[in-house]
Each structure stands twice: as C-alpha cells, then as structure tokens.
C-alpha positions in Angstrom: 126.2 123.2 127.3 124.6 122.7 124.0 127.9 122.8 122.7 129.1 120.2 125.0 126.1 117.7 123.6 126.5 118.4 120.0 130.4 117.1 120.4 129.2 114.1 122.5 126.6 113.2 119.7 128.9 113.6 117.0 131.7 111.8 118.6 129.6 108.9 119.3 128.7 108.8 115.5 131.5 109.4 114.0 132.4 106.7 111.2 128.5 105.4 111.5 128.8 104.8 107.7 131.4 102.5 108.4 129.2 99.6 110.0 126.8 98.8 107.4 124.0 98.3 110.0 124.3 101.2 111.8 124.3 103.3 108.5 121.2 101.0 107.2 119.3 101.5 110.1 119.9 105.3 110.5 119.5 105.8 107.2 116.0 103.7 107.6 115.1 105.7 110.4 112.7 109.0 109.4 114.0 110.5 112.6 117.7 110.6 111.4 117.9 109.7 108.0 121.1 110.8 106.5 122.0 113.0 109.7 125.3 111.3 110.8 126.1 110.2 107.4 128.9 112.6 106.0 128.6 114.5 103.1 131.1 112.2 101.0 129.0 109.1 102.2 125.5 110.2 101.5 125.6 108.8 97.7 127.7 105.7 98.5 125.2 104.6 101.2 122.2 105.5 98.7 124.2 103.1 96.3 124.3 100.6 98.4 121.1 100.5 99.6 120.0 100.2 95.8 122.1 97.4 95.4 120.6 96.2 98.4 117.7 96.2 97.3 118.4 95.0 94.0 120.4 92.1 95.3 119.2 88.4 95.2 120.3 88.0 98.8 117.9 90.9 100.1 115.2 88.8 97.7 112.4 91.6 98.2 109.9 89.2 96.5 106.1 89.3 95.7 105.7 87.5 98.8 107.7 89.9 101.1 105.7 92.9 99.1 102.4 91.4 100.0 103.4 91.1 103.2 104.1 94.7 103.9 101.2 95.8 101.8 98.3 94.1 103.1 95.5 96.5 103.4 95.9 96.4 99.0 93.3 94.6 97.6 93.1 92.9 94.4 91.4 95.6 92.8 94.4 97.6 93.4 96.5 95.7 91.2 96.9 97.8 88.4 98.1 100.6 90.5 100.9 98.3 92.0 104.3 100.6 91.9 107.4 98.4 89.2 109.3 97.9 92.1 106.8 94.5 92.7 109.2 91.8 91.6 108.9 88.4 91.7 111.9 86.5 91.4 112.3 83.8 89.0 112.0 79.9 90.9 114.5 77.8 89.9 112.4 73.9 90.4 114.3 70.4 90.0 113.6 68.7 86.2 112.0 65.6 85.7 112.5 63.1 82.9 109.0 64.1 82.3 109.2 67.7 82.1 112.0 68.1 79.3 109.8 69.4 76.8 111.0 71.8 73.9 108.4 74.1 75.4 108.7 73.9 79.3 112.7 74.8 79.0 111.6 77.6 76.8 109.3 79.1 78.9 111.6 78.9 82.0 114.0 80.3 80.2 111.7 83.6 78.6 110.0 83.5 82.5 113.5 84.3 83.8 114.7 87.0 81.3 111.9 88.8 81.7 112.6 88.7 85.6 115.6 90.1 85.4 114.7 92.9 82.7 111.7 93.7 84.7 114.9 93.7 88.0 116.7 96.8 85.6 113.7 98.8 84.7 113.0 98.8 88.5 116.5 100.1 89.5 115.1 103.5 88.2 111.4 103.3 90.3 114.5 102.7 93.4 116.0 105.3 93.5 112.9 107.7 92.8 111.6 106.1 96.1 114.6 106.8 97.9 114.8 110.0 96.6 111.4 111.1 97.6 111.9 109.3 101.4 114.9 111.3 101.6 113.5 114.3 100.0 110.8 113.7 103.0 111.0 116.0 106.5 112.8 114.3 109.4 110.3 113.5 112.0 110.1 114.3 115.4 112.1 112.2 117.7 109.2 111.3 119.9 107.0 109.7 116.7 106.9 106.4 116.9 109.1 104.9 113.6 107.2 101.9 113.5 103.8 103.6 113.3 105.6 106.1 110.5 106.6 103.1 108.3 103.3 102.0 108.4 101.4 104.7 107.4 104.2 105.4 104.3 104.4 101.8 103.6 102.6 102.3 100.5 104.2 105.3 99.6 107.9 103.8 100.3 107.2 99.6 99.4 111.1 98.7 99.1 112.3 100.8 101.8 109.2 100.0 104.1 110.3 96.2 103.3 114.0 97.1 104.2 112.7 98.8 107.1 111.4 95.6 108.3 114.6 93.6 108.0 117.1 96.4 110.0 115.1 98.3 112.2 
C-alpha cells in the first residue's frame, strides 16, 4: 500500500521542474523544498532562482524589502543583510536639469546600483543555501506562518515567497 502511494506521488510529479511555477513554488515551500526536483535539476532550479532574483523583472526593491520586513526598525539599519537593493530610477530630463553635475551623479547613482546588484549575487546564494540547508517542515505547519517567522532570516526568498506561493 505504501508502495502504491509513493508511485502515485511520484508519477504525479514527475517533470515538476519543467513548469517553472510549479518548481518555484515547491521549491518555496519548506514542506517540500527540493523533494520532487531531480538530482540533475537541483542546481539549475537554484540558478534560476538566483537569476530570479537578480533579474530587473523580479525588481526585489527597497520598497518590496520593507514590505516584508516591517517589524525592523530604523535602528536596525546597520544590521540590514546586502541583499537590500534599491534599484536605480530612471526620471524624464528637463531643459533645466542638464547640469554637468546632475548627469554625473545619475550616472555614478546607477553604477553603484548595479555593483552593489554583483556583490549581492554572493549574499543569494548563501541564503538559499542555508533555507535549503534548513529541515523540511511538517506537512501540517502552516507555510505562511513559517515564512513569517524566517522572513528576516530568508529576505529575498521570503520576498519570492510572496510573489509564487
């Protein structure tokens, strides 16, 4: 009977990895994981959810951060993990703002953005790393309620976790 179950669960993942949902939200979800993601998939998927992450269309943004890590107050700042990255904002010129000075500074604004976006990759895949390095939790927790209480200890993936699950 056990049997029986086993080959009905695996049958009805098989090829999970090949829906990137699916494998984003399984992957997401600290009851499964990596579970029904096959050996030979296990580093893709964690590739891609670093480029996920680190994409401009995911746009995981101060504002997003702040938004999943509320209960931080502003004497917390210091202690704010790399991974908090503000994208640069692009804003319309004026015939008044073409300054020497003003298109410099948008410009230096901007490179430091994206350096700031490489350093980060590295605090990425520590965090996913450690989340995966984490125990699965029993099927009966309550996700949600996990994600909140590791929020601050997974920021990226808790923001990810947002989006798919």
């Amino acid at each position: 009977m056990k049997d029986i179950r086993i080959s009905n669960i695996n049958e009805r993942f098989i090829g999970i990895e090949c829906n990137p949902h699916y494998a984003y939200a399984s992957f997401l979800d600290p009851r499964f994981k990596s579970v029904f993601i096959s050996d030979n998939n296990k580093e893709k998927l964690k590739e891609e959810i670093l480029v996920l992450v680190t994409s401009q269309n995911l746009g995981i943004t101060e504002e997003i951060y702040n938004e999943t890590n509320q209960e931080i107050d502003s004497s917390d700042s210091d202690d704010l993990p790399l991974t908090l990255v503000a994208t640069a904002s692009k804003r319309m010129r004026t015939d008044t703002d073409t300054s020497v000075f003003d298109i410099m500074s948008e410009i230096a604004s901007t490179s430091i953005s994206h350096s700031v976006n490489l350093s980060n990759e590295k605090d990425i895949k520590l965090e996913i790393d450690l989340y995966l390095k984490q125990t699965i939790i029993n099927r009966d927790t309550s996700l949600f309620d996990w994600w909140k209480t590791h929020q601050k200890t997974f920021p990226t993936l808790a923001a990810l976790a947002k989006h798919y699950l």
